[in-house]
C-alpha positions as CSV (number, residue, x, y, z in Angstrom):
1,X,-37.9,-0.4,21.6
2,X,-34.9,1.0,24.1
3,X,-32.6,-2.0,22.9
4,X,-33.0,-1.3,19.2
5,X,-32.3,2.3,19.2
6,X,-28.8,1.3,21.6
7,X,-28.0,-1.1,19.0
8,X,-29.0,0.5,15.9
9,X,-26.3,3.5,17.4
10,X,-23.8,0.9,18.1
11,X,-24.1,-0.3,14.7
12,X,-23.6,3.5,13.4
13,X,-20.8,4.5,15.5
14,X,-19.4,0.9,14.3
15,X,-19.9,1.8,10.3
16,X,-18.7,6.0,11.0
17,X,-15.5,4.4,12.5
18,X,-14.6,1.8,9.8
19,X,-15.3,4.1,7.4
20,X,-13.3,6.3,8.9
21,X,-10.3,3.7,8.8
22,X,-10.4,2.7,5.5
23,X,-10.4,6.7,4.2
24,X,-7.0,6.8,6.8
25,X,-5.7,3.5,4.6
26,X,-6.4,4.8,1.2
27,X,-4.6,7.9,2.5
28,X,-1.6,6.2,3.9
29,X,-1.7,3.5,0.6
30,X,-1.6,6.8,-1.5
31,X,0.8,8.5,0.3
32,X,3.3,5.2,0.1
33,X,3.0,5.0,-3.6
34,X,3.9,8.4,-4.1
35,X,7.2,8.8,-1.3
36,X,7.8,5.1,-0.6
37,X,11.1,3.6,-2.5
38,X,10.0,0.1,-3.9
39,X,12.4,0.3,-7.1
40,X,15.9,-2.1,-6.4
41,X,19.1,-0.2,-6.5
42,X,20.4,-0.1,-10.0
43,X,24.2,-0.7,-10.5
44,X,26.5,-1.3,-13.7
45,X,28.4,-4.2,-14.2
46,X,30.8,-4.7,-16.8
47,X,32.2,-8.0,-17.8
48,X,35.0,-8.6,-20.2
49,X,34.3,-11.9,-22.4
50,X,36.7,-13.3,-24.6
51,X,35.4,-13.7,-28.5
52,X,36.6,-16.6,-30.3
53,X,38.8,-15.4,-33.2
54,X,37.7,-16.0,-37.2
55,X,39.7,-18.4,-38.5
């Protein structure tokens, strides 16, 4: 009876601290999408291209 109540709260404390970790990863995932960068620098580029002239 000794042994299941040890391993029933190692089990607990084992559940409380992964649910703990994934409430700290939603709240870093969250965070990330909101102040991390993922978009590619934008720049202009401009090309001259010769048209064919009508004839």
């Amino acid at each position: 009876m000794i042994t299941l109540i040890k391993e029933s709260n190692i089990m607990g404390k084992l559940l409380k601290y992964s649910f703990y970790l994934i409430i700290i990863i939603l709240l870093f995932l969250i965070g990330y999408s909101f102040f991390g960068d993922l978009s590619a620098p934008q720049e202009i580029i401009t090309e001259k291209i010769q048209m064919p002239n009508d004839t």
